[in-house]
C-alpha positions in Angstrom: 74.5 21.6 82.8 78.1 22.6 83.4 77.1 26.5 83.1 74.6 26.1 85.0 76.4 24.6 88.3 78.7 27.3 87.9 76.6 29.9 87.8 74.3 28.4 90.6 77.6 28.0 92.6 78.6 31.9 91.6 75.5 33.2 93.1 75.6 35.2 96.8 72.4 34.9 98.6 71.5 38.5 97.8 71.2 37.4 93.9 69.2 34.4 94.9 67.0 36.6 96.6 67.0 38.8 93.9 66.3 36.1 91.5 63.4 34.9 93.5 62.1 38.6 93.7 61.9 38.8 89.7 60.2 35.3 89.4 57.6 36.2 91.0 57.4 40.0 89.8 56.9 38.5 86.6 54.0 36.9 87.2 52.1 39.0 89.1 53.2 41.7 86.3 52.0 39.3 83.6 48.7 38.3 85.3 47.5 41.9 85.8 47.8 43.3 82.5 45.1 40.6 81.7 42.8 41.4 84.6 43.3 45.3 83.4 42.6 44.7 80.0 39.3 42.9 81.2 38.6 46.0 83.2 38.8 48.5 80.5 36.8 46.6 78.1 34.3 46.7 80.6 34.7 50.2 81.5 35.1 51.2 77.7 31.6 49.7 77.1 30.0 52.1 79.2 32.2 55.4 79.2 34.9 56.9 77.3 38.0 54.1 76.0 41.1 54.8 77.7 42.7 54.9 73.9 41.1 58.3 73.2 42.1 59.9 75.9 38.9 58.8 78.5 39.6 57.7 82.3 35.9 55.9 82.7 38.5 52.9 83.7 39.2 54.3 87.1 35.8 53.9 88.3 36.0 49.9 87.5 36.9 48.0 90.4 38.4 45.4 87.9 41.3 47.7 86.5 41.9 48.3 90.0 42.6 45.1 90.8 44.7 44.4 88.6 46.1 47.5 89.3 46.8 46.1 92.6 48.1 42.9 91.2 51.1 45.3 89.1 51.9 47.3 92.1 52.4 44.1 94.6 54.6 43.0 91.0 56.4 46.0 90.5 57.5 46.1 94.1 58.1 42.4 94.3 60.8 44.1 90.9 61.5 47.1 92.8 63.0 44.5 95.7 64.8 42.5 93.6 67.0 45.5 92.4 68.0 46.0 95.3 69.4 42.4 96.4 70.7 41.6 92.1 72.1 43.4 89.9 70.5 45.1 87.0 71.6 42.4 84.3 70.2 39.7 85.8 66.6 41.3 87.2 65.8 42.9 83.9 65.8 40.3 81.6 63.7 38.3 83.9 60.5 40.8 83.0 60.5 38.8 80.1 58.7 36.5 81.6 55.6 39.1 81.9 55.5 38.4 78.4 55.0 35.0 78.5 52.5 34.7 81.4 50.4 37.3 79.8 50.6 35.8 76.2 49.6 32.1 77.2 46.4 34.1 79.5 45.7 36.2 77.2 45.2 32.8 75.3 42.8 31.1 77.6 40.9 33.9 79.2 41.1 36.5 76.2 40.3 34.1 74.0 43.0 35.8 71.7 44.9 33.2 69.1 48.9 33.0 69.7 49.7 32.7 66.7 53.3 31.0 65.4 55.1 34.2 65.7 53.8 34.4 69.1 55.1 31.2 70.6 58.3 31.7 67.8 58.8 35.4 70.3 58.1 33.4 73.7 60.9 31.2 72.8 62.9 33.8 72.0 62.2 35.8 75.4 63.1 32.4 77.5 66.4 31.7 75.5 67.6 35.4 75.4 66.8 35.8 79.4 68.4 32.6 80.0 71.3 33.5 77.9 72.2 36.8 79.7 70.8 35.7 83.3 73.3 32.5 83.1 76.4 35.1 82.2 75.5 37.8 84.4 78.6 39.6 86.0 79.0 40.1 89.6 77.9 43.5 90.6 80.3 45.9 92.1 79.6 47.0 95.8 77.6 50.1 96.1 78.5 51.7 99.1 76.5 55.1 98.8 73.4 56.2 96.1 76.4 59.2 95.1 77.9 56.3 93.6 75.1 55.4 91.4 74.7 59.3 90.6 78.1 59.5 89.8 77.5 56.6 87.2 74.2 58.1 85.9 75.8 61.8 85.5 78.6 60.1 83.3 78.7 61.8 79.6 77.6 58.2 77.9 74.6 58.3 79.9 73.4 61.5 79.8 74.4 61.4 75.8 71.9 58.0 76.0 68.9 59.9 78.0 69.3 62.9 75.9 68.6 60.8 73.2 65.8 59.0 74.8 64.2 61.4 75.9 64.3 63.2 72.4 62.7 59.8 70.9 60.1 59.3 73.2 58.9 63.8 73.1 58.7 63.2 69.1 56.7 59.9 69.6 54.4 62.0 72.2 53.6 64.5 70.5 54.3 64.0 66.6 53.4 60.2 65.9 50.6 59.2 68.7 48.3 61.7 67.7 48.6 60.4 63.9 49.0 57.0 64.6 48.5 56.0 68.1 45.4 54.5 67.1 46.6 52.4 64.0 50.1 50.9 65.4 50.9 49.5 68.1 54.6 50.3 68.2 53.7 54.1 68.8 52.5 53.3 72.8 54.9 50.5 72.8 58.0 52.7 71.7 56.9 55.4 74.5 56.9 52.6 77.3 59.7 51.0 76.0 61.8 53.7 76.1 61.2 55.4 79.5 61.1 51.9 81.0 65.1 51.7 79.8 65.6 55.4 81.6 63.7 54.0 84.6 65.8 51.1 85.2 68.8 53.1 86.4 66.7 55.2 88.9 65.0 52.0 90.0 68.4 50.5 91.1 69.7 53.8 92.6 66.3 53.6 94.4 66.8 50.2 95.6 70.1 50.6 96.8 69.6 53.8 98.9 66.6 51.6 100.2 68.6 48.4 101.3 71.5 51.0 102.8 68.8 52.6 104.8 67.7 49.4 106.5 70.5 48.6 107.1 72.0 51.3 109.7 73.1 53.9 106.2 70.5 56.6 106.1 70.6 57.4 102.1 67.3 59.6 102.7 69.5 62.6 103.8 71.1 63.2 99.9 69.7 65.0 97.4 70.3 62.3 94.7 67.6 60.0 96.3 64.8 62.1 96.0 66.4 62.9 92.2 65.8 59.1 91.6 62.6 58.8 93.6 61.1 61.6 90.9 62.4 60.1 88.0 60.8 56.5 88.7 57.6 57.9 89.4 57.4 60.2 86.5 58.7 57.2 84.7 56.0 54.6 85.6 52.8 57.5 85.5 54.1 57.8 81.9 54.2 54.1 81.3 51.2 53.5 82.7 49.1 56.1 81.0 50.5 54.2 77.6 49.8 50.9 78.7 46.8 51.2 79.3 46.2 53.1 75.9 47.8 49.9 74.2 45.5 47.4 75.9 42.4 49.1 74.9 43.5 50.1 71.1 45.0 46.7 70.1 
């Protein structure tokens, strides 16, 4: 209880916000990937599955609904970048994981098994863990600042490599086993959701200085970020959407 007051006493209004923000990212985040799984079934039963490479889903208005549901999520996320820092808004998505196991349960009709609830417990300690000894972020007066930080040699080392993992995955081990393991489209959202992160902060940031009186649409680097995150989440959701109809 003591860690807790502390923290709660450490926190600015920006991370409460923030905080608040991820909450409820997470479950609109874990509600939709249930109403999008129902909507592909259903679209699947009547067209092409989405896991072979058919798009019969985008004529069902329920995978558009709970398309709708992820986008009002992933902006609710989007926002709380911008007020928190990155520690304490990311692990926070584990949440999703929960919310969509324990519907996935009662509307899916699909068993959670003792590994499952042994994993949700895991994602609730582990977030809790990190969110209760999350740093203070530094002030970010410009998004330079944030490209300065991304254009480091650690991080570029780190998105080389990434982006080396996830090309092999693509094109070397979803067309041989896409359809027989999971952790092929899991391993591909993953790891461009770890690139994203960073742009989706930068993003943030140049967002929050724009409203308030520093115009951040002017550089370059914004637009660089703005690129990355959508190319990040069209990949992400292309996968996604692969996984809920394979597995």
């Amino acid at each position: 209880m003591a860690a807790v007051r502390r923290w709660s006493e450490g926190m600015s209004s920006d991370n409460i916000k923030g905080l608040v923000l991820a909450i409820s990212s997470s479950l609109f985040i874990g509600a939709s990937f249930i109403v999008k799984k129902k909507g592909l079934k259903k679209a699947g039963a009547s067209g092409v599955r989405a896991g072979v490479g058919g798009y019969s889903y985008l004529l069902e208005p329920l995978w558009w609904f709970g398309m709708i549901t992820m986008v009002v999520g992933e902006i609710a996320n989007f926002a709380a970048y911008a007020f928190a820092p990155a520690i304490l808004v990311t692990p926070l998505g584990a949440l999703s994981i929960i919310i969509s196991a324990v519907l996935a349960h009662i509307i899916l009709r699909e068993k959670l098994h003792t590994f499952g609830i042994l994993g949700c417990a895991l994602c609730v300690v582990g977030s809790t863990t990190i969110v209760l000894h999350a740093p203070q972020e530094r002030q970010i007066e410009s998004v330079t600042e944030v490209w300065d930080l991304a254009t480091e040699p650690g991080f570029l080392f780190y998105t080389a490599l990434v982006l080396t993992a996830v090309f092999t995955l693509i094109f070397h081990f979803v067309p041989q086993y896409g359809q027989t393991h999971i952790m092929v489209y899991i391993g591909v959202c993953s790891l461009v959701g770890s690139i994203s992160v960073m742009s989706v902060k930068a993003l943030g940031i140049a967002l929050k200085l724009t409203f308030s009186g520093m115009n951040q649409l002017l550089y370059p680097q914004t637009w660089a970020f703005t690129l990355v995150v959508a190319s990040c989440v069209i990949t992400q959701m292309n996968y996604l959407n692969k996984v809920m109809v394979t597995h």
